[in-house]
C-alpha positions as MATLAB code, in Angstrom:
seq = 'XXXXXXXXXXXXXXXXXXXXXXXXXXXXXXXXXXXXXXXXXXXXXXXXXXXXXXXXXXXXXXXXXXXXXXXXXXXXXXXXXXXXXXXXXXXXXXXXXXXXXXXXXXXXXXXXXXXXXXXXXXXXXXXXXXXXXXXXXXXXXXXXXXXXXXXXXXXXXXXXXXXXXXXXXXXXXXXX';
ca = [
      28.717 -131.357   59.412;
      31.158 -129.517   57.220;
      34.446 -130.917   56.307;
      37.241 -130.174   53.641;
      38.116 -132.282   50.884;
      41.906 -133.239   50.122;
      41.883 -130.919   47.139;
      41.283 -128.274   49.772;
      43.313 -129.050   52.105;
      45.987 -129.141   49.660;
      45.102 -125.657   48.377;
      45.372 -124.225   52.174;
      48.755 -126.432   52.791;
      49.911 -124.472   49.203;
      48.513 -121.108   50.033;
      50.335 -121.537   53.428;
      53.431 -122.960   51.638;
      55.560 -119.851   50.923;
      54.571 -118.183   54.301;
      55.868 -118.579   58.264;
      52.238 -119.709   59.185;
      52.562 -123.192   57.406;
      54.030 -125.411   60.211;
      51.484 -123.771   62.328;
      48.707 -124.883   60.106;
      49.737 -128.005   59.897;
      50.180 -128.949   63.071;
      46.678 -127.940   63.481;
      45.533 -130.296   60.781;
      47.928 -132.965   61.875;
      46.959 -133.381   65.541;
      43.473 -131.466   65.461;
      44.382 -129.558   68.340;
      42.564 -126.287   69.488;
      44.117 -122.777   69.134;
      44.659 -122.512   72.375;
      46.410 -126.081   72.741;
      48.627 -124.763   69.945;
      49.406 -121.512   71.554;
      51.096 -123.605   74.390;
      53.361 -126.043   72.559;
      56.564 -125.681   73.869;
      59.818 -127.029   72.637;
      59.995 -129.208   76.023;
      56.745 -130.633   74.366;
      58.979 -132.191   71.365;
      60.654 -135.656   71.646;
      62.336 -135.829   68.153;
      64.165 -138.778   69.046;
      60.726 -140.361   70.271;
      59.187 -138.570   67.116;
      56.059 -137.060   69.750;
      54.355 -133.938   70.886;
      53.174 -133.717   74.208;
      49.979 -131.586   74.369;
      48.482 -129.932   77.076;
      44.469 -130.051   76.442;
      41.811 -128.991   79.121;
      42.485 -129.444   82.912;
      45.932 -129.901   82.237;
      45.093 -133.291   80.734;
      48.403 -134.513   78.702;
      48.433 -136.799   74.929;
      51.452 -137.863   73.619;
      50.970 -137.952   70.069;
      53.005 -139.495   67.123;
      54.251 -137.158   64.844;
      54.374 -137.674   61.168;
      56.897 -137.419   59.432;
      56.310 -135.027   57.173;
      56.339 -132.604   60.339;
      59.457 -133.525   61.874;
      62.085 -131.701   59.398;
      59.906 -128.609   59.915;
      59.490 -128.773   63.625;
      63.568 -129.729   64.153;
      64.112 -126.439   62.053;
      61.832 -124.626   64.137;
      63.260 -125.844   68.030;
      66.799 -124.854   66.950;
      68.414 -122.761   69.325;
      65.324 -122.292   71.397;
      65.055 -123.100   75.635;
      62.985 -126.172   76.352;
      60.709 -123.358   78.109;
      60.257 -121.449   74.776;
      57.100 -121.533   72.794;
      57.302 -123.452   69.748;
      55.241 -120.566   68.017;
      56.125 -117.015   69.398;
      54.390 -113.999   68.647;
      55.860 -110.341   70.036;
      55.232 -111.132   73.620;
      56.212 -114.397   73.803;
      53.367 -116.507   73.449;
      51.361 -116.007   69.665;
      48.304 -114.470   70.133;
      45.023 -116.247   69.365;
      43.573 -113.540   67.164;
      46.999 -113.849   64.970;
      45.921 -117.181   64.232;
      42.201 -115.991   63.478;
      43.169 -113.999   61.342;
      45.550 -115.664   59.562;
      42.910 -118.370   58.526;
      40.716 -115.428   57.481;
      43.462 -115.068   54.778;
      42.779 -118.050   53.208;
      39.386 -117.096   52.418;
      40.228 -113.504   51.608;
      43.171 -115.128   48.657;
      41.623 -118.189   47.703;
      37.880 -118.391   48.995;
      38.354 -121.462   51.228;
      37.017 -120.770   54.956;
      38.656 -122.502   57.466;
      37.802 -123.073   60.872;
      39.130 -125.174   63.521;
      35.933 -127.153   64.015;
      36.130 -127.830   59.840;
      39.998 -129.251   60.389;
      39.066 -131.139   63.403;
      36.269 -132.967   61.441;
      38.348 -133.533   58.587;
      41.099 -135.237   60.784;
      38.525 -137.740   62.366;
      37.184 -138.594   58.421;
      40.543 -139.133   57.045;
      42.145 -140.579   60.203;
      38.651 -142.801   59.985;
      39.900 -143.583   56.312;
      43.515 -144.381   56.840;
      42.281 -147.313   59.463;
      42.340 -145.727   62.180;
      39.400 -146.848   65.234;
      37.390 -144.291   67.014;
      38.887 -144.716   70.692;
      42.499 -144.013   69.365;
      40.913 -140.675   66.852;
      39.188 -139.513   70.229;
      42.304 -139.640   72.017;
      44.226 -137.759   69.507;
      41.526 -135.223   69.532;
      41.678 -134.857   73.584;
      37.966 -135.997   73.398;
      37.439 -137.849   76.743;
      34.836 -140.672   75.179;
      34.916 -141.904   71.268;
      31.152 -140.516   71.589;
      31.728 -137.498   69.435;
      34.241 -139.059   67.027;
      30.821 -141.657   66.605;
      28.982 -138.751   66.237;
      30.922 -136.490   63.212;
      31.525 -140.271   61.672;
      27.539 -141.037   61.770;
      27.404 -137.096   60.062;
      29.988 -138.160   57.172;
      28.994 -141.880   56.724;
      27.530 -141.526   52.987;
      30.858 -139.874   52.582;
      32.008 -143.760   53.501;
      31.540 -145.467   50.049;
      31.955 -148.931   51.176;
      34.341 -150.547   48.484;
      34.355 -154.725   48.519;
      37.779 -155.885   48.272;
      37.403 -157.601   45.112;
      36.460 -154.411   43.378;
      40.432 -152.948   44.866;
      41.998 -156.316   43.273;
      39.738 -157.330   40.488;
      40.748 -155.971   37.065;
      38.618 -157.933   35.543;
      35.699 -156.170   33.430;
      32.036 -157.583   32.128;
];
């Protein structure tokens, strides 16, 4: 089970920094959404006030998702003076095309030698959502997955990434 660590994803997030595909990256990371979920964001999909995204997964099965703040100033910027029917990312017929997307992550490993997939973001999001507190029903639902069965099963892959740390050793400056 491959992941990235957050020295990585920080190199993609900088790499991705200076260019238009940033936000698009992010949100990828941010909600682990598919390609093809992103494809379909549409500004009627953004509640700033409510600070969610509505996404549209398989079967037309909808999750409202928080999103964090570090997303909103970017996502505001990019729903000015669009229709709620636009899409959130367009490419030159409308919709951005899956392959631009594909290839865009190819990039990445072209410039810096990181290779990103999907799959590798989505398993990254369920470790660190894992490690910010979050429980496995509520990561499953943000990933669209319809049981917590295989947020169980990419946590069972990464558990020696789990260092347990006791609670005295996060308080305790005291040293033998």
């Amino acid at each position: 089970m491959e992941f990235f660590t957050k020295e990585e994803i920080q190199k993609i997030i900088h790499f991705y920094d200076s260019k238009k595909n940033s936000t698009w990256f992010r949100v990828l990371y941010a909600f682990g959404i598919s390609i093809p979920e992103l494809i379909e964001i549409q500004v009627k999909h953004i509640n700033l006030k409510k600070q969610t995204l509505t996404i549209e997964g398989k079967f037309h099965k909808k999750r409202i998702l928080p999103i964090p703040n570090s997303l909103l100033h970017d996502l505001k910027i990019l729903i000015t003076g669009k229709k709620e029917n636009e899409y959130l990312f367009s490419g030159k017929k409308g919709k951005l095309n899956p392959r631009t997307i594909q290839k865009a992550l190819e990039r990445v490993y072209h410039s810096i030698g990181i290779n990103v997939s999907v799959k590798k973001l989505r398993n990254t999001l369920i470790f660190d959502l894992y490690r910010s507190g979050w429980d496995d029903k509520s990561i499953a639902f943000q990933l669209g997955h319809s049981t917590s069965r295989a947020t169980r099963r990419v946590l069972n892959a990464l558990s020696p990434m789990l260092k347990k740390i006791h609670p005295l050793d996060k308080i305790s400056k005291w040293k033998l």
